[in-house]
N, C-alpha and C positions, 0 to 999 in steps of 0.2 A: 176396377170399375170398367165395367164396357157396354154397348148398347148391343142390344139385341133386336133385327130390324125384322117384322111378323108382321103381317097383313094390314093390319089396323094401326099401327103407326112404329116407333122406335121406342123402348124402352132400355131404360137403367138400368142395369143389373151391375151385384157384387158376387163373387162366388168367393167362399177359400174351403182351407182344410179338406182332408182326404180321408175321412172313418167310414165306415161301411154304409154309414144310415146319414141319407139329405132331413134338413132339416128346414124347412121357407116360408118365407116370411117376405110380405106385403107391405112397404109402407103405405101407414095413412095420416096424409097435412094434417098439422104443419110437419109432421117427422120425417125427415131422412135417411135417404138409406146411410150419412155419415153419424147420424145418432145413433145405430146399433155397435157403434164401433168397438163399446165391450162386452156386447151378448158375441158377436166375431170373435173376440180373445177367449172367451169361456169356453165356446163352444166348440172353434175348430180343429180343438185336438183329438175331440172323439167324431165328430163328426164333417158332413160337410156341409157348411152354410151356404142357404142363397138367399139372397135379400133384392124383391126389386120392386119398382113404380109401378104407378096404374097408368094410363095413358093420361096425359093432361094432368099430372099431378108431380112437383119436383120437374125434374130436367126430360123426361120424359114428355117423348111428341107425338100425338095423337096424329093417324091419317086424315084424311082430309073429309071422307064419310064417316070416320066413328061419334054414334050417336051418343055415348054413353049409357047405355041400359045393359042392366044385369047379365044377361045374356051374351054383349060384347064384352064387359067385362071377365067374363068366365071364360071368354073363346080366346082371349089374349094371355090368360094366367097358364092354360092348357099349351098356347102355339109356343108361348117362350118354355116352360119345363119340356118341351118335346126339344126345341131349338138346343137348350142343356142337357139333352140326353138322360134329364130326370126319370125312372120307371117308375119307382115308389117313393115316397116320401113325407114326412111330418110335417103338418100344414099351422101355421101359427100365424093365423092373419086375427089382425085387432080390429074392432071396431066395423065399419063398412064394408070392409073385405071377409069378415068373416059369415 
């Protein structure tokens, strides 16, 4: 677990496993990113997981201008997978996020 600090505020992120193909995922309240903890065991042997916040949601801390709209939301899902050096990746966001 470690945060990842991007323009609009600090986020949660978890990374593991090391297979060729990312695979990430979003939580959305009440879930946390310690709720995945056995989609993480299934999956990080072929893959590599990442699981993280939305700002203002979980342990994650919005800056101090984020408005919340769709648009800030997408520019923060983008700034942290560039921040993890994500290129491509399988996107599995539930509910809001997706």
């Amino acid at each position: 677990m470690r945060m990842v600090c991007v323009s609009r505020g600090d986020i949660r992120v978890r990374v593991t496993g090391a297979g060729p193909h990312t695979v990430v995922f979003v939580c959305d309240m009440p879930v946390l990113i310690e709720h995945y903890d056995r989609l993480f065991t299934l999956l990080e042997p072929r893959y590599r997981v990442v699981c993280r916040e939305l700002p203002g949601m979980g342990f994650s801390v919005p800056g101090p201008a984020f408005s919340f709209t769709l648009v800030e939301q997408a520019s923060v899902v983008e700034e942290v997978l560039r921040a993890l050096g994500v290129q491509a990746c399988t996107l599995a966001f539930p509910c809001v996020n997706g």
